[in-house]
C-alpha positions in Angstrom: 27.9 75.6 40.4 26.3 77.7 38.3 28.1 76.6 35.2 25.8 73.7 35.3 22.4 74.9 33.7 18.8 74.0 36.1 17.1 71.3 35.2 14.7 73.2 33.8 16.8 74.2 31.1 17.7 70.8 30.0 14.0 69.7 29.6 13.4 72.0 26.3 15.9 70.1 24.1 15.5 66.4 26.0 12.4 66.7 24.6 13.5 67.4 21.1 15.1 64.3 20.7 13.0 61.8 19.2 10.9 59.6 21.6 11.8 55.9 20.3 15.5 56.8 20.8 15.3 57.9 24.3 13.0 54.5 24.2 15.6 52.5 23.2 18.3 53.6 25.1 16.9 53.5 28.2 16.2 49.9 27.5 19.8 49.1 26.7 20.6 50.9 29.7 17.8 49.1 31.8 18.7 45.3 29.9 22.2 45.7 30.6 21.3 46.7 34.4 19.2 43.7 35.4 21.1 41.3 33.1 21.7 39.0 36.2 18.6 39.3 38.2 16.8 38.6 34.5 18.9 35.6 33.5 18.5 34.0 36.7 14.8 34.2 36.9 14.6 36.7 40.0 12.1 39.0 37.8 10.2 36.2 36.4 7.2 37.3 38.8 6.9 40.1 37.5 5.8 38.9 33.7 3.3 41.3 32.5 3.4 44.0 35.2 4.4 47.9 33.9 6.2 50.5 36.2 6.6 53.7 35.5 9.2 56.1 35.9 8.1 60.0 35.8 11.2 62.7 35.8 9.0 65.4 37.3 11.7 68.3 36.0 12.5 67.1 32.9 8.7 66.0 31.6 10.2 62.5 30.7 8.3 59.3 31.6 9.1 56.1 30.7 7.2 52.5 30.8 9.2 49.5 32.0 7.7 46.4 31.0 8.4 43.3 32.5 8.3 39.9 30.1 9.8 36.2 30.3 13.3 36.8 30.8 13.5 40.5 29.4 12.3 44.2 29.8 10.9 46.5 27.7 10.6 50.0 27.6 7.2 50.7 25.9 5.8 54.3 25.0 4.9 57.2 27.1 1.4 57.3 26.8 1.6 53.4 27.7 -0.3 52.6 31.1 1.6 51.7 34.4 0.3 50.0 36.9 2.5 51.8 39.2 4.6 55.2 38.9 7.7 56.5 40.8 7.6 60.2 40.3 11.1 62.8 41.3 12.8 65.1 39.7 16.1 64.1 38.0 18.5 64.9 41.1 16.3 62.9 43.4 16.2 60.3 40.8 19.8 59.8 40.1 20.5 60.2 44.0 18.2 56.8 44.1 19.8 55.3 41.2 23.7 56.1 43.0 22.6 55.4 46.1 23.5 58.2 47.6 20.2 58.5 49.0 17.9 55.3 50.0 14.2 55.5 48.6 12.8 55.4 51.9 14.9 58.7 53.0 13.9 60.1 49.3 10.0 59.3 50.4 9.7 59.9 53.9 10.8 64.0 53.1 8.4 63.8 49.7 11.0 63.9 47.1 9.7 60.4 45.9 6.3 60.2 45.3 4.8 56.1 44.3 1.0 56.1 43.1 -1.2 52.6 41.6 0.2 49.6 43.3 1.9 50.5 45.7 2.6 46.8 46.9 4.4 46.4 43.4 6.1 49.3 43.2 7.6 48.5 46.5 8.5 44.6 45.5 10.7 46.1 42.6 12.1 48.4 44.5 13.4 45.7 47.0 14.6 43.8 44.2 16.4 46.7 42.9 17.9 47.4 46.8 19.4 43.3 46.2 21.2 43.8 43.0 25.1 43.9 44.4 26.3 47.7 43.4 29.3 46.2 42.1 27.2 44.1 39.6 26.6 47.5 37.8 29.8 48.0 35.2 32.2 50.4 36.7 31.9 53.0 34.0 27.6 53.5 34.9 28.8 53.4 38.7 31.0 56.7 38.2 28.9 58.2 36.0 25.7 57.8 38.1 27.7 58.7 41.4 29.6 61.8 40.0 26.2 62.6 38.2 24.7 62.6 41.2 26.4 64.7 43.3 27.2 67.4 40.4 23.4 68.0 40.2 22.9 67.7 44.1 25.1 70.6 44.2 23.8 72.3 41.4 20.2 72.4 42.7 21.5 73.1 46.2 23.6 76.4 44.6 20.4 77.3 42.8 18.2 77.3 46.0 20.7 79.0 47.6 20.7 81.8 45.2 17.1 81.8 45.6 17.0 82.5 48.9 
């Protein structure tokens, strides 16, 4: 597993690509995910709210805003009124669902500051979308993702040891 570079060595060029493009590809990413729940109306309540999202190994944050029907990804030094902070393997983990968030919190790999109360409402909403709703392709790729850089940071720690 050590073919597959830390984390930490992927943060110095993520952060050379331009800011708007990361932008507005996590919010293709994030628009085609929630198509459903956002056509139907099921994130209406949540017009006007901000959450972020904080990739603690990486240094990349980003801003989901909610509107009428639609979500935005707005700029990093944008305010959220509540943040969702792990490193990228806890992250995709969460996003594979390998790992539940409440697992990922209880041992601290999750941390949630600001409103807790809405951080906690869009993450139960997230827990309803069906998994199979997701398009195959993002399914695989989050799921082998996932479990190439749980492996990864487990080899590393083991080498620290």
């Amino acid at each position: 597993m050590h073919l597959i570079p830390s984390p930490r060595l992927l943060a110095a060029p993520l952060r050379l690509l331009p800011e708007p493009l990361l932008r507005h590809g996590s919010a293709k990413v994030i628009a085609h995910v929630l198509a459903a729940p956002l056509a139907e109306g099921r994130l209406d309540d949540f017009a006007g709210r901000r959450i972020g999202v904080e990739v603690t190994d990486l240094g990349l944050r980003w801003i989901v805003a909610f509107g009428e029907r639609r979500v935005d990804v707005l700029e990093q030094s944008a305010d959220a009124e509540a943040i969702v902070r792990g490193t990228a393997t806890d992250l995709l983990l969460l996003a594979s669902r390998i790992e539940d968030a409440d697992t990922l919190f209880f041992h601290r790999r999750l941390e949630l500051t600001g409103d807790v109360e809405l951080g906690l409402a869009v993450r139960n909403l997230l827990d309803q979308l069906p998994w199979e709703s997701l398009p195959l392709g993002l399914r695989i790729a989050l799921n082998r993702g996932a479990r190439l850089a749980r492996a990864a940071r487990d080899a590393y720690r083991s080498a620290e040891a």
